[in-house]
SELUM-97248 format. One record per residue (C-alpha): chain; x, y, z. Coordinates in nm, 2 decimals. Each point is the difference from the previous one (the first is absolute). Layout:
N
NODE   kette        X        Y        Z
NODE       A        X        Y        Z
...
//
This chain:
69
NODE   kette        X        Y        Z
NODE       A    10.77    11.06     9.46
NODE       A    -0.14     0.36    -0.01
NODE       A    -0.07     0.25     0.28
NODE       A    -0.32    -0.09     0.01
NODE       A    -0.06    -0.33     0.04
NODE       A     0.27    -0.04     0.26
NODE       A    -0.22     0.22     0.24
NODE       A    -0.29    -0.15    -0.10
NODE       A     0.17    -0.32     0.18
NODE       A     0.06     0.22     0.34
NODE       A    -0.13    -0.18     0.29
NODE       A    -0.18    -0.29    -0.15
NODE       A    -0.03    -0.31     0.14
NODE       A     0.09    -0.39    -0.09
NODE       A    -0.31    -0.11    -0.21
NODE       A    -0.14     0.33    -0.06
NODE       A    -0.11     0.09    -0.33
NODE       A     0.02     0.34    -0.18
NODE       A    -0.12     0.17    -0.29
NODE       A     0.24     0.28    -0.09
NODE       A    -0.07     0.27    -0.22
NODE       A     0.30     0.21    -0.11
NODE       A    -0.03     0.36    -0.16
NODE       A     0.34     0.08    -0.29
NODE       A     0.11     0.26     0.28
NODE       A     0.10    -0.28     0.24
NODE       A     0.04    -0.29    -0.27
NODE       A     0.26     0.10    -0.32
NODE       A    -0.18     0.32    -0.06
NODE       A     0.10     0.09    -0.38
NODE       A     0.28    -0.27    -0.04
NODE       A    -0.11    -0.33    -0.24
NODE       A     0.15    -0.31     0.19
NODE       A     0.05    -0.32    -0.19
NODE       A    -0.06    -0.30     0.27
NODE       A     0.00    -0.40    -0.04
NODE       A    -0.19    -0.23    -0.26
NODE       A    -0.26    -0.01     0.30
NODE       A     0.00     0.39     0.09
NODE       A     0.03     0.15    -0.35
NODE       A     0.03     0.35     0.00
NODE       A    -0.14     0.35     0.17
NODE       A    -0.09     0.24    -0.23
NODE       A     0.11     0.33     0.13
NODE       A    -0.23     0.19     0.27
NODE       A    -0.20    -0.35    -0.01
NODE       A    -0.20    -0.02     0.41
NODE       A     0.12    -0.36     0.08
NODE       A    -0.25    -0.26     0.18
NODE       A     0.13    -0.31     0.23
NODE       A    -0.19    -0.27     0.20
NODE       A     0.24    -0.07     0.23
NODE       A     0.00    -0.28     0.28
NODE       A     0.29     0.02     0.32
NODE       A     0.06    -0.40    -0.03
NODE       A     0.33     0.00     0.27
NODE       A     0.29     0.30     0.15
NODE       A     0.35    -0.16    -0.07
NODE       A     0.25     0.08     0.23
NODE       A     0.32     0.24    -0.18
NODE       A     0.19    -0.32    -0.12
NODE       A    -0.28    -0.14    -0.19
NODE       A    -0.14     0.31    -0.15
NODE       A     0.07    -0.01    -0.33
NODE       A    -0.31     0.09    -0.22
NODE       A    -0.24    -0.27     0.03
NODE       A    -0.28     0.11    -0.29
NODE       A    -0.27    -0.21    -0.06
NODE       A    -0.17     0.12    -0.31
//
């Protein structure tokens, strides 16, 4: 995850849904970034959009990354 879009998750709540819009400063600014099959890449100083919907909070013992793409 980048700067960005981890504060764009501050303070939302359980069903909530987001659009976030994140300039290169707070994303991977000049940096390329190769990602997964379904991410592909970031071109470098690329503003990254998500739509972004809060489905639970799992406690510390379950909180590996649960991404739903």
């Amino acid at each position: 995850m980048n700067e960005g879009f981890e504060k764009g998750l501050l303070n939302m709540c359980i069903g909530e849904k987001r659009k976030l819009v994140v300039p290169s400063g707070m994303a991977y600014g000049g940096t390329k970034v190769y990602g997964s099959e379904i991410m592909g890449r970031v071109l470098p100083d690329s503003t990254l959009v998500y739509n972004v919907e809060l489905l639970d909070i799992l406690n510390e013992v379950d909180a590996a990354p649960h991404l739903v793409w």
